[in-house]
C-alpha positions in Angstrom: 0.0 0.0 0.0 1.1 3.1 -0.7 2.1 6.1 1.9 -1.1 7.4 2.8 -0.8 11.2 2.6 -3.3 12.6 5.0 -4.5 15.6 6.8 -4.9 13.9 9.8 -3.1 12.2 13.0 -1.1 9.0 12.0 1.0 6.6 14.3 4.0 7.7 15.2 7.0 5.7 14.7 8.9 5.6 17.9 6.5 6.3 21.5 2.8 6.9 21.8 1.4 10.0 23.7 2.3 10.1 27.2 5.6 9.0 26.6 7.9 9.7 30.0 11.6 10.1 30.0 13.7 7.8 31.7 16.3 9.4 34.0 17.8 6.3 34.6 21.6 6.4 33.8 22.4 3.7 31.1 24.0 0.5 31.9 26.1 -2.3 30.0 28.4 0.9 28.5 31.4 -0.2 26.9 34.1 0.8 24.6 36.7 -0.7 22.4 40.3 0.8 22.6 40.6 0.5 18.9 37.3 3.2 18.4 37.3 6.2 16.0 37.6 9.1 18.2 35.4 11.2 15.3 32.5 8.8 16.3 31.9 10.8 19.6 29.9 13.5 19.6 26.1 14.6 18.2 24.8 13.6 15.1 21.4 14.2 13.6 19.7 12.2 10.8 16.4 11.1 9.6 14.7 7.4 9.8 13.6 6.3 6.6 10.5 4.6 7.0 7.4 3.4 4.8 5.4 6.1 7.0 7.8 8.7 6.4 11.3 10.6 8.1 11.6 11.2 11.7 14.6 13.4 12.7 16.7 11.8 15.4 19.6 13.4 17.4 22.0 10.7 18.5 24.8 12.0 21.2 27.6 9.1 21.1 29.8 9.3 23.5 33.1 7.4 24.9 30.5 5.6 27.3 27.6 6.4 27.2 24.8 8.2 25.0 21.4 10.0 24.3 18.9 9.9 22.0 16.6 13.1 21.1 13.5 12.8 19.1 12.4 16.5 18.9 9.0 16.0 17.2 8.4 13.3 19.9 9.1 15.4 22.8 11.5 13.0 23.7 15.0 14.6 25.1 18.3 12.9 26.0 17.4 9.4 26.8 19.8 7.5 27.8 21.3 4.3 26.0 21.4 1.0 27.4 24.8 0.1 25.7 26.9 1.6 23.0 30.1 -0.5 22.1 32.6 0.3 19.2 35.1 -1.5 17.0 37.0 1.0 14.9 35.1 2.9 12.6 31.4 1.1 14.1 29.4 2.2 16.9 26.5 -0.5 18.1 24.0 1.0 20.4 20.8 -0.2 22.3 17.9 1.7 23.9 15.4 0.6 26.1 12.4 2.8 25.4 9.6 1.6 27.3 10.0 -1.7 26.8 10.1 -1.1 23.0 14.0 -2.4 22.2 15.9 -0.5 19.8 19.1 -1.1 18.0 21.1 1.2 16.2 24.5 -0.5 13.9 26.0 2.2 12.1 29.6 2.5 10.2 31.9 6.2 10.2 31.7 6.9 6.0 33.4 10.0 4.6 32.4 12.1 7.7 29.0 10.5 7.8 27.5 7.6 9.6 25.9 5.2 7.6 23.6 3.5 10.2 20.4 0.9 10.5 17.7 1.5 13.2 15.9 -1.3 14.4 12.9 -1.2 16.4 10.4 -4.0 17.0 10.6 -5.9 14.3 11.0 -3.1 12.2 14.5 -2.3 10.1 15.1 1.2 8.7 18.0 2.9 6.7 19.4 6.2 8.7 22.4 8.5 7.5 23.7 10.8 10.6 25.5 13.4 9.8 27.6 15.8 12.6 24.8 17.9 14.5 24.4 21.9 13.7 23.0 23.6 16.5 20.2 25.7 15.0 20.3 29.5 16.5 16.9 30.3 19.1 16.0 33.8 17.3 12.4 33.7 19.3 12.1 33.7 23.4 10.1 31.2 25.2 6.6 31.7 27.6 4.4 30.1 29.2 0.7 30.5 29.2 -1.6 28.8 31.5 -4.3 26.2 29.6 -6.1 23.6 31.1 -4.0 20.9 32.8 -0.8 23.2 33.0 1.2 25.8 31.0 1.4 25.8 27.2 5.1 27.1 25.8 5.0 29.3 23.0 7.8 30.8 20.5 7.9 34.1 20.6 9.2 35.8 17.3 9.8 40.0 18.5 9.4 42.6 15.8 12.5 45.5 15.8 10.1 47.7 17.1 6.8 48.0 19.6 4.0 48.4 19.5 3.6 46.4 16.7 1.2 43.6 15.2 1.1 40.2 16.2 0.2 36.8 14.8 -0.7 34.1 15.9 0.8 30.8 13.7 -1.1 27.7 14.1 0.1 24.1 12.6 -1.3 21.7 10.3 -2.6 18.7 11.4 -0.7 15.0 13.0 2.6 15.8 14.5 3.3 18.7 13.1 5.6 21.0 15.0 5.6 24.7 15.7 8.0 25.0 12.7 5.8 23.3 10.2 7.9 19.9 10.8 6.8 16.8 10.8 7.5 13.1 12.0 5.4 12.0 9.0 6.6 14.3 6.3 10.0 15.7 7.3 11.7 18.7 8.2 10.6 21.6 5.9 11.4 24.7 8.2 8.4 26.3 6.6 6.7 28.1 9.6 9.6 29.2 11.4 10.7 31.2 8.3 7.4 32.9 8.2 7.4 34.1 11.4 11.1 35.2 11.0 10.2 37.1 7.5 7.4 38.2 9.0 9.6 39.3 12.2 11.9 41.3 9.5 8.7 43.1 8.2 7.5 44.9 11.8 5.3 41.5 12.6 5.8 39.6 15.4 4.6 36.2 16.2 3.7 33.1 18.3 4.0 29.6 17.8 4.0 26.4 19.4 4.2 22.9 19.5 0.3 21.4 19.9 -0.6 19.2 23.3 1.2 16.0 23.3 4.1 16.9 20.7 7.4 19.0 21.4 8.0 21.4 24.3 3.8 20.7 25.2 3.8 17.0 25.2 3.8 16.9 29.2 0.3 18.6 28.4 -1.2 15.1 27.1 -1.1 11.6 28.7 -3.7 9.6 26.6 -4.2 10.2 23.0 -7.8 10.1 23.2 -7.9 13.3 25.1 -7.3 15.1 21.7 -10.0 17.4 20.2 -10.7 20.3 17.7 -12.3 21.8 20.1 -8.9 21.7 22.9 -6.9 23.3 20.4 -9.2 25.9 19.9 -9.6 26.9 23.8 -5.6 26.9 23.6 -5.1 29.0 21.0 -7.6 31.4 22.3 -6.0 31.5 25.8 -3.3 32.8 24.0 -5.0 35.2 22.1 -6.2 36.6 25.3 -2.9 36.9 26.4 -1.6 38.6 23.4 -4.6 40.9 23.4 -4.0 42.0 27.3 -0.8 43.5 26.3 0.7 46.8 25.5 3.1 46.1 23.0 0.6 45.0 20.5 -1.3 47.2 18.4 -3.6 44.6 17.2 -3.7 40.9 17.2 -4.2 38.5 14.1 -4.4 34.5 13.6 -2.3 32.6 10.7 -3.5 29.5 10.4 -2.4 26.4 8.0 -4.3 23.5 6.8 -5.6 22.0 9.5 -4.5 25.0 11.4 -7.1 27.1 9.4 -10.0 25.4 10.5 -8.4 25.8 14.3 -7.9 29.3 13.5 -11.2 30.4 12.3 -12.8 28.8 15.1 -10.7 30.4 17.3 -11.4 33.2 15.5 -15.3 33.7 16.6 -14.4 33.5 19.9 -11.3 36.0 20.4 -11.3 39.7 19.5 -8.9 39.5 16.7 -8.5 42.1 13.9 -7.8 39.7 10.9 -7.4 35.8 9.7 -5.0 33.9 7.2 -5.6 31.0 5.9 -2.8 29.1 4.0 -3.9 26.0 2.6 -7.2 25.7 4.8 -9.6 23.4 3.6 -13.3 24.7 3.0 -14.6 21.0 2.6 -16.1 18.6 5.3 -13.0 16.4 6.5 -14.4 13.3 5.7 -15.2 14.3 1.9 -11.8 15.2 1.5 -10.2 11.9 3.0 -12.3 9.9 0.8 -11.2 12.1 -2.1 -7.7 11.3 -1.2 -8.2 7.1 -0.1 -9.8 6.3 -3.3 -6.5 6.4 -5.0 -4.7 4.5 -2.6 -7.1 1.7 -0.8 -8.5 -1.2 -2.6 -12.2 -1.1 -2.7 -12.8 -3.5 0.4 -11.2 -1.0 2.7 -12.4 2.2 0.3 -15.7 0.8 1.9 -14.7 -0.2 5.3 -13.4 3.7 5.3 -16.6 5.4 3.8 -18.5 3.4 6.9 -16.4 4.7 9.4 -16.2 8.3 8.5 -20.2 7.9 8.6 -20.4 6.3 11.8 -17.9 8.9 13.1 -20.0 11.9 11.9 -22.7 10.4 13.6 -20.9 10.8 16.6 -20.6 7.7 17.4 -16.9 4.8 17.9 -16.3 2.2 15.0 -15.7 -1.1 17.1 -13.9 -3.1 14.2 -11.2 -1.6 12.1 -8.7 -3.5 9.8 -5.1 -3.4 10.5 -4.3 -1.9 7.5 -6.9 1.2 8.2 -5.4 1.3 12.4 -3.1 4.3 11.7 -6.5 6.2 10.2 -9.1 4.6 12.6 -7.3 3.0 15.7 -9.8 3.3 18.6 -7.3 6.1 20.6 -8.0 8.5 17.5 -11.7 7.9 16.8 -12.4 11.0 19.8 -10.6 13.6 18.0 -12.1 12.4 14.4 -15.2 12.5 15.9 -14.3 16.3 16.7 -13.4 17.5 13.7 -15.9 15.8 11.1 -18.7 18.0 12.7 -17.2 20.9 11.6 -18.1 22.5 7.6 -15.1 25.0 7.4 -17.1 27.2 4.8 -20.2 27.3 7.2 -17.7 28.2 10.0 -15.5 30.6 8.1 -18.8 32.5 7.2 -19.5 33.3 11.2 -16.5 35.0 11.1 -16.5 38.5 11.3 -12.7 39.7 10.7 -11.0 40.2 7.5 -10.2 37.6 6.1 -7.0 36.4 3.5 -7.3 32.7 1.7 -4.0 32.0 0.4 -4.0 28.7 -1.8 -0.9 26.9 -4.0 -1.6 25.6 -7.4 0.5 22.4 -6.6 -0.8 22.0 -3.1 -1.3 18.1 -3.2 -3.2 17.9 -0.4 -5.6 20.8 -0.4 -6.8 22.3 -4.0 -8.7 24.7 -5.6 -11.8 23.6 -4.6 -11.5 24.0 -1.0 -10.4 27.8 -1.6 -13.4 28.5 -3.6 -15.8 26.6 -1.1 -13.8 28.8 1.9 -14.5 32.3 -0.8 -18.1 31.4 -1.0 -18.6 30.8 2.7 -17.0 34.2 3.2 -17.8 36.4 -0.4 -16.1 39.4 1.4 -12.9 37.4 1.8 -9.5 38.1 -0.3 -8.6 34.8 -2.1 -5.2 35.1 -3.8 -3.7 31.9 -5.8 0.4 31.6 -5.3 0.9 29.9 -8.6 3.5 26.4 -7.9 3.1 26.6 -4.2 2.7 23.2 -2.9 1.5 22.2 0.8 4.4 23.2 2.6 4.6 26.7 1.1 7.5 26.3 -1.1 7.8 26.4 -4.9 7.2 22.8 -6.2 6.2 21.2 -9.8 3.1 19.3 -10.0 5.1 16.0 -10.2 4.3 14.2 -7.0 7.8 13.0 -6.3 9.6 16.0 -6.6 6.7 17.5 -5.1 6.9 15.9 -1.8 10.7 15.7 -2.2 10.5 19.6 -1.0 8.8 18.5 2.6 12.1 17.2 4.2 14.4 20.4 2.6 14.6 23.1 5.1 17.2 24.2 2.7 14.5 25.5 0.0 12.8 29.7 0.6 9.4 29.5 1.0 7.4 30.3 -2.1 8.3 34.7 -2.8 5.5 35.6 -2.9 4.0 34.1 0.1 5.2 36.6 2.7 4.4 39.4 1.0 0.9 38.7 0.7 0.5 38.5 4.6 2.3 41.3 5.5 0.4 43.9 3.2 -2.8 41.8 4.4 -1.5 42.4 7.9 -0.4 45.7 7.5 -2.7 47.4 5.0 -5.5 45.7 5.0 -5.0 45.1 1.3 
């Protein structure tokens, strides 16, 4: 079966929600006098698997180690063993109970490395570690169940505007990264463009991913409706102070709809969507399944998404559909297919900007016109060869998704633009 490109939650590759460090010091650590000295220190690479990369940070040293899985919210765990024989490092990991091994081989400056975990074997290149500058400073705001940290990106001067930037859906990171589809970089450079241009920003990771994963314990706790009350306690905040002259929402895919909700219920002065659907979610799944499931589970997945707008759990699901429908995720499904984004969109009464690629994959045309006629007064602009991630991409599918794991690549020229004079001028 082929990679199922979704926008929604899928399994993650390494932990499940919840997921607790373990401050126990690794044991078993040994060395081989005959190591490469160039093996020890931090490298970071990405696990190729048939659900997509995950960025890993592996810290190797003389004996011991740590492994980091950023879009995970997992930091420095500690390594059961590591051992080394020359130019090969062997290392073991007790995560949970789930045992992983990685074997990997010093290459040209480069580690050329296996990661095996439960049955599971994956290809993984680590290269030396660059430590990425912070250009935004951390808060907290309280939320239910705790404090929520958010990136703040400061404008060169006060008062000025600020937005609020709000991810896409699954594990998709305050920077637009994902564990599914990669490393792209693509939110983080909007809020420092937009930074440049006398906007500031906030960002942050959602409940149960990154710096806010302490905020969720049981994956079934997730709802459309818990982002939204986060990112309007944060819109609250951001209104109650003085070095703002006026507050706005950016929101992308899935992040639109969160946005525009949000958007009803906080005093904003305007709304962006990028790449925000205008359809019901479960027409747009089965829009993008039909290509991809054969017609036995085409079926069993029209039934479910029926059953879930209804409100009510699906008891049986196939293995193959578990990362789609697994019981944990059926809550938040249930959550968002009540929502029409057009009907919602058109209870909103802020300006409004629809900003839509012409090689999105994932969200087309259609759902920017449906968004436009929930919302006539709305500004709809089309960046022609923007793709989902906001970078400039051929239609091609390959090369098109090639551009979600290359943080190397600008976002798409005109993007930035076309918020700031939104933001700025109204226009």
């Amino acid at each position: 079966m082929k990679k199922l490109l979704l926008l929604c939650c899928a399994l993650l590759l390494l932990a499940a929600c919840g997921q607790k460090e373990d401050n126990a010091k690794g044991k078993e650590m040994k060395e081989d006098n005959k190591m490469n000295e160039q093996l020890v220190g931090k490298w970071e690479g990405n696990i190729e698997s048939p659900n997509g990369v995950l960025p890993i940070i592996v810290d190797l040293q003389k004996d011991s180690g740590k492994l980091s899985v950023p879009a995970q919210g997992i930091s420095n765990y500690p390594f059961k063993s590591i051992k080394y024989n020359g130019d090969q490092v062997s290392v073991s990991i007790n995560l949970n109970g789930s045992a992983i091994d990685i074997n990997g081989t010093l290459k040209d400056g480069r580690i050329e490395a296996t990661f095996q975990q439960n049955g599971g074997k994956f290809p993984l290149v680590l290269k030396p570690f660059k430590e990425q500058p912070v250009t935004y400073e951390t808060l907290k705001i309280p939320v239910k169940d705790g404090e929520l940290t958010v990136a703040l990106q400061k404008a060169s001067k006060e008062p000025s505007p600020v937005a609020l930037i709000i991810a896409g859906s699954g594990p998709t990171d305050k920077d637009g990264n994902s564990a599914i589809a990669g490393k792209n970089d693509s939110l983080k450079m909007i809020a420092e463009g937009l930074a440049k241009d006398g906007i500031a920003t906030v960002r942050f990771d959602k409940r149960g991913l990154g710096d806010n994963q302490s905020l969720l314990t049981k994956e079934e706790d997730i709802t459309i409706d818990r982002y939204v009350d986060d990112a309007v306690q944060v819109i609250n905040t951001l209104l109650a102070d003085k070095a703002y002259s006026s507050v706005h929402i950016i929101g992308h895919s899935e992040g639109s709809l969160i946005g525009l909700l949000a958007a009803q219920k906080a005093n904003v002065e305007s709304f962006v969507s990028i790449a925000g659907t205008g359809r019901p979610a479960d027409e747009i799944l089965l829009e993008q399944l039909k290509g991809q499931l054969s017609p036995e589970l085409l079926k069993e997945s029209t039934d479910a998404l029926a059953t879930l707008k209804k409100g009510e759990l699906v008891k049986n699901v196939s293995p193959e559909l578990q990362a789609l429908f697994r019981s944990s995720v059926q809550p938040y499904m249930i959550s968002w297919l009540k929502f029409s984004p057009a009907s919602e969109l058109a209870k909103v009464n802020n300006r409004v900007l629809i900003l839509q690629g012409t090689t999105d994959l994932q969200v087309v045309a259609t759902d920017a016109e449906a968004l436009k006629k929930g919302k006539p007064d709305a500004k709809l602009v089309y960046l022609e060869g923007m793709n989902h991630v906001l970078k400039n991409a051929p239609a091609d599918r390959t090369e098109n998704l090639a551009t979600y794991s290359d943080p190397s690549l600008p976002l798409h020229k005109e993007l930035l633009p076309a918020i700031q004079q939104f933001i700025m001028n109204g226009k």
